[in-house]
C-alpha positions in Angstrom: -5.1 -67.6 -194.5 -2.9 -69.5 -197.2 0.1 -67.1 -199.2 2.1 -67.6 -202.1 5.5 -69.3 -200.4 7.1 -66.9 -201.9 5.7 -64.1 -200.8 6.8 -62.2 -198.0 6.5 -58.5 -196.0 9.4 -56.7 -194.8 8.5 -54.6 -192.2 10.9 -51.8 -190.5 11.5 -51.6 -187.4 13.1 -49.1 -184.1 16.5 -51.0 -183.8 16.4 -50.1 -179.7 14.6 -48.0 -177.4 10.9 -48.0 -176.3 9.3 -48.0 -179.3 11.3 -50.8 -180.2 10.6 -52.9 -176.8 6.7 -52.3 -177.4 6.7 -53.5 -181.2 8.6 -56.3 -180.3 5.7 -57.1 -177.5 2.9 -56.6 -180.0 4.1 -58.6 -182.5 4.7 -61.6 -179.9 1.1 -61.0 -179.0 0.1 -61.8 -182.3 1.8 -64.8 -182.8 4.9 -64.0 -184.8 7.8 -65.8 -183.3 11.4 -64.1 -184.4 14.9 -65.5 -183.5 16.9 -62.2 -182.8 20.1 -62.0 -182.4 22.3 -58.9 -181.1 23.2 -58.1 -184.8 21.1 -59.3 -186.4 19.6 -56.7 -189.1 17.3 -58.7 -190.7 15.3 -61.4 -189.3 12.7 -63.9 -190.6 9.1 -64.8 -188.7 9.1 -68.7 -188.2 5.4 -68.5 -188.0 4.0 -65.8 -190.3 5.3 -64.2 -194.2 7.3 -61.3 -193.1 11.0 -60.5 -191.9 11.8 -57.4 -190.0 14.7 -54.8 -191.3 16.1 -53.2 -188.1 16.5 -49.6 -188.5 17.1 -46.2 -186.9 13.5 -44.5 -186.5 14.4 -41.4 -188.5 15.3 -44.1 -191.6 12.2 -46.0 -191.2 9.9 -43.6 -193.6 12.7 -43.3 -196.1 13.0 -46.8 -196.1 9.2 -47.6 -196.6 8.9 -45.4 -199.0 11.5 -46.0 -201.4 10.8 -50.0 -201.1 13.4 -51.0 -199.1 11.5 -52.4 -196.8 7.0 -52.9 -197.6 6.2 -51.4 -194.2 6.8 -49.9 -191.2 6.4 -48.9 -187.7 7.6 -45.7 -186.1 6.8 -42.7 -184.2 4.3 -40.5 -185.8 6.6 -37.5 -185.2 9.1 -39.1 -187.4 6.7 -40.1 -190.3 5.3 -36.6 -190.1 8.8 -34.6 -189.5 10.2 -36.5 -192.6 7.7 -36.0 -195.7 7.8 -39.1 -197.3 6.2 -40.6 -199.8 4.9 -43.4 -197.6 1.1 -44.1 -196.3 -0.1 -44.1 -193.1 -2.4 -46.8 -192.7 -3.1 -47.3 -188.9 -2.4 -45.9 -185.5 -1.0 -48.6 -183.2 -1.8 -46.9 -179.4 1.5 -47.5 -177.9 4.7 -45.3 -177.4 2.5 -42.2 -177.2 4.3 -38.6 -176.3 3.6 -35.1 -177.4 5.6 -32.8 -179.3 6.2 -29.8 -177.3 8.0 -26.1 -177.2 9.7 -25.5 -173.4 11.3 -22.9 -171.9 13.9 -21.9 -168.9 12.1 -22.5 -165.5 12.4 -18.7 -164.9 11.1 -17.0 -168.0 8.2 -15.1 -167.4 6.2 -16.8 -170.4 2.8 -15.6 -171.2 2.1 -16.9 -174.7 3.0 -17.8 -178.2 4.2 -14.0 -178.8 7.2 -15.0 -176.2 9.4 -16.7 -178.3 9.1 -14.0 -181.4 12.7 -13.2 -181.8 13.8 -16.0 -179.9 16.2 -19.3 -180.8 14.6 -22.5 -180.7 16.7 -25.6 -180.5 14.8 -28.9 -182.3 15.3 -32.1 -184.2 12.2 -31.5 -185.6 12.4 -28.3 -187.9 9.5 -28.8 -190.2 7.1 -29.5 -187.9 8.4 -26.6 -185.7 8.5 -24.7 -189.1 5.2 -25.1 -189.9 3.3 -24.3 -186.1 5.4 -21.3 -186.4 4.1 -19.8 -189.7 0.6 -20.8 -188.7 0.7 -18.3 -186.0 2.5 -15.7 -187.6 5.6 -16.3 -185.2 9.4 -15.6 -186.5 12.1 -17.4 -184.7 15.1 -19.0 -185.7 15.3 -22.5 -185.5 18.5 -24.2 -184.5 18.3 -27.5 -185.7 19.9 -30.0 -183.5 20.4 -34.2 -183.5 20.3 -34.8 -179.7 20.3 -33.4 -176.2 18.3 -30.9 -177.7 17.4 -30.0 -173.9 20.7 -28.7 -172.7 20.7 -26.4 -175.6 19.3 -23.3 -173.2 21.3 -23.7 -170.5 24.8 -23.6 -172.5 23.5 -20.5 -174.2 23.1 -22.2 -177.6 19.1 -21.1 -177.4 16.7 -19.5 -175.5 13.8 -22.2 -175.5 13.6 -25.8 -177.2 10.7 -27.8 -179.4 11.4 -31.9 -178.5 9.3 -34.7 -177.8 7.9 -35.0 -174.1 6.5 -38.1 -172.1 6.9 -37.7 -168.3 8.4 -34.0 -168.4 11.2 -35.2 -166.2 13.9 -34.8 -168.3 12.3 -30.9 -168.6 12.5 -30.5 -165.0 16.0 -31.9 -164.8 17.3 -29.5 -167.3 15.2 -26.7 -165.3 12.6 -26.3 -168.1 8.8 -26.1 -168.0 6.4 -26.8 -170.9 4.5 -24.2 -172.4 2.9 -25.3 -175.5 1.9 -28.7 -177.2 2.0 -28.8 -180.8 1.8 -32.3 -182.0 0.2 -35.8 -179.9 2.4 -38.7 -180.8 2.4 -42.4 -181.0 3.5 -45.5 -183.0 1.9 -45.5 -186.1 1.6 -48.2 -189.0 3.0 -47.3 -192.6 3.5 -49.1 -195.9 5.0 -48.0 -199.4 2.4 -47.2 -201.6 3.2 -49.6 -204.5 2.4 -52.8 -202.6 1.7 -55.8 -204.7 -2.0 -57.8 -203.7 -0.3 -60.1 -202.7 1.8 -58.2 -200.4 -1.4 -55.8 -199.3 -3.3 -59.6 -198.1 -0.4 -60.5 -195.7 -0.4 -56.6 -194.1 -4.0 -56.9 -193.9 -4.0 -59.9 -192.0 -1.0 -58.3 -189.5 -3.5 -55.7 -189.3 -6.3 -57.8 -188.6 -4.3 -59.5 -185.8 -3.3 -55.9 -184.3 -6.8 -55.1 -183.8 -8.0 -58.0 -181.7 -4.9 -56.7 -179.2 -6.6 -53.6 -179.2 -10.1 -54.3 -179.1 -8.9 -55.8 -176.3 -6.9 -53.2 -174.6 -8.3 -51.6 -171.2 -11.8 -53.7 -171.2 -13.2 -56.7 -168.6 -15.3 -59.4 -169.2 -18.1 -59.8 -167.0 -20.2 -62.3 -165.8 -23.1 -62.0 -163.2 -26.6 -63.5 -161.8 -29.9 -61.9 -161.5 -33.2 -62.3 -161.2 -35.1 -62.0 -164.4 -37.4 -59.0 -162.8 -34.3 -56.9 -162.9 -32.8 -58.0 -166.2 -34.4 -55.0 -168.3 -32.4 -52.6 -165.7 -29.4 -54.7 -165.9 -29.3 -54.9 -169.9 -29.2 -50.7 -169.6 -26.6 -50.2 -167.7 -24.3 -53.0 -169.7 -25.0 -52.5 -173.5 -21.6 -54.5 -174.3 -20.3 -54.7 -177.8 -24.0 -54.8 -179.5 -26.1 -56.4 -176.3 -25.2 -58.7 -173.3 -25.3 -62.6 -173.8 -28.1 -63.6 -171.3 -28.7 -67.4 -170.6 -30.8 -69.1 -168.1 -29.8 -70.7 -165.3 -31.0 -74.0 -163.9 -33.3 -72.0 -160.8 -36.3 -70.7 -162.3 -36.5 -67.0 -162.3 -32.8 -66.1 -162.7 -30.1 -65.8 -165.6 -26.7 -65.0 -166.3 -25.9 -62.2 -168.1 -22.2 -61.9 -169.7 -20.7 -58.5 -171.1 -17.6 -56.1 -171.7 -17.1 -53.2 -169.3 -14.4 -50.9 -170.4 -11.7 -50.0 -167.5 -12.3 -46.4 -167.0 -16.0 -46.8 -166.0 -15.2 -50.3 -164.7 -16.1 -49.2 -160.5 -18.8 -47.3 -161.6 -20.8 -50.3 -163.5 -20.4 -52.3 -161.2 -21.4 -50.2 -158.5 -25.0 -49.7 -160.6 -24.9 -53.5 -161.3 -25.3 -54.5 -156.9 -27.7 -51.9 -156.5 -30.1 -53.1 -159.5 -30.0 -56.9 -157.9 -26.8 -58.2 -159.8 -25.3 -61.3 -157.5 -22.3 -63.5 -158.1 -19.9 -61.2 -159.5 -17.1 -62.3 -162.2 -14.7 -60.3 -163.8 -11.5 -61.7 -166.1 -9.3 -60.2 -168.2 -9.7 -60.1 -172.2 -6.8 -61.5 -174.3 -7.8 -60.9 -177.6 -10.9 -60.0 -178.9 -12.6 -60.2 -182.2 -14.6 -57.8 -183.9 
C-alpha cells in the first residue's frame, strides 16, 4: 500500500510491563522494525508510517483522545476505568486478566450482600462504582494507586477490587476471589478525528494484526486417503470454507489439506485414522489471510 510521505500514525504505547513486552512482540510480527533505546520516548518504524509515544497505561486514553498521539494500545480496564473520548476499534487477544473484588482468606463470604457496609480498596473507582450501584450495594471505596492488595491486612479496608491473572499475588496476601466484574485484555483505540489518510495506515496495521490472529491456536494439515473415504473425511475437516483436495499420482487416492483449530486438534485427528486418513502432516501457521 503506497502513503503520502508525510503522513504518519503515532500510536501509544505501555512504557514497561507485560502489556508492553506483548505489543512490542506483535508489532515485530507484523513487520514493523523500531530502534529503541532505553529512553527513548518516541520512536520511528523503519519499515512502516507510524512512530510510537511511550507512555504510562493510565495516560494512554487521555493521550488518544486529546490527539497527542492517533492511537493506542492498552488494557481495556484502563480505557474503560478512564472515560475518554477515544474509540475502541479492536480487541487484540493478548494481556488478558479479569477485574475482580477479593476478600481476607477467613471471611465467611456468601455473596454480594457481604461487602454492604464494608471498605473497598481500588484503583479502579468507576468501574467499582458502577457494579456497585447496579446491585444496589453501598460501600465506600477507598481509592488507591498501588499495592492495592495489602490494603486489608494493614487495616486500611476490609476487602479490595484489582485486576487478577494467576491469583497468586491474592494467595500471597491471604486473599481469595469472590466475584468477577470485568474480563480484560489489550485493546486497540484511536482518537476519533482521524484524517483518511491517517484512518488508511491504521487500517492496514489492522489488517496485519489479523493475519497474527487468524493464525493464533490453529494447525495446518495435510493427509492421504482413498477417494472412497473422502466424503467422510471432508465432514469431519470443513476448514476455513472446505478442504483443498488434489490428486495424487496413484489412482484412487488424494491429498486433502485443511486448518484444525488447537483445542479440538487430538480429537480430529483421532476421527481422521479411523475414517482411512494415512500419511499424517501437521505444521504450524505463521500468518494467515482472510
Amino acid at each position: 500500500m503506497l502513503y503520502l510521505c508525510t503522513t504518519m500514525i503515532r500510536i501509544a504505547v505501555q512504557t514497561k510491563g507485560r502489556l508492553h513486552d506483548e505489543t512490542m512482540q506483535l508489532l515485530t510480527e507484523i513487520g514493523i522494525k523500531l530502534s529503541v533505546g532505553k529512553r527513548s520516548l518516541l520512536v520511528a518504524s523503519q519499515t512502516f508510517p507510524l512512530e510510537l509515544l511511550f507512555l504510562r497505561d493510565d495516560d494512554i486514553p487521555q493521550a488518544v483522545a486529546d490527539g497527542t498521539a492517533d492511537a493506542g494500545i492498552v488494557g481495556e480496564n484502563e480505557f474503560v476505568e478512564k472515560r475518554k473520548n477515544a474509540e475502541l476499534v479492536k480487541k487484540l487477544g493478548f494481556s488478558t486478566c479479569r477485574l475482580s473484588l477479593a476478600v481476607p482468606k477467613e471471611a465467611e463470604y456468601a455473596g454480594l450482600s457481604w461487602f454492604a457496609g464494608k471498605k473497598i480498596a481500588t484503583s479502579y473507582p468507576e468501574i467499582l462504582s458502577d457494579f456497585l450501584k447496579k446491585n444496589a450495594i453501598k460501600a465506600d471505596i477507598h481509592v488507591i494507586s498501588g499495592s492495592v492488595e495489602i490494603a486489608p491486612s494493614i487495616g486500611l479496608a476490609d476487602a479490595i477490587f484489582d485486576i487478577v491473572s494467576s491469583g497468586s499475588t491474592l494467595i500471597t496476601n491471604h486473599l481469595k476471589e469472590v466475584e468477577v466484574v470485568m474480563q480484560s485484555e489489550a485493546v486497540l483505540i484511536q482518537n476519533r478525528a482521524l484524517s483518511k489518510e491517517k484512518q488508511a495506515i491504521l487500517k492496514d496495521l489492522i489488517f496485519r494484526m489479523e493475519t497474527i490472529q487468524n493464525s493464533a491456536d490453529k494447525k495446518y494439515v495435510l493427509l492421504n486417503a482413498p477417494n472412497t473415504k473422502l466424503p467422510e473425511i471432508v465432514a469431519i475437516l470443513p476448514g476455513m470454507r472446505s478442504p483443498t483436495i488434489l490428486p495424487l499420482a496413484q489412482d484412487g487416492w488424494s491429498s486433502v489439506h485443511s486448518v484444525i483449530e488447537e483445542k479440538v486438534f487430538w480429537e480430529v485427528i483421532g476421527k481422521l485414522k479411523t475414517a482411512g486418513a494415512e500419511g499424517i502432516l501437521v505444521l504450524p501457521i505463521e500468518k494467515m489471510i482472510p
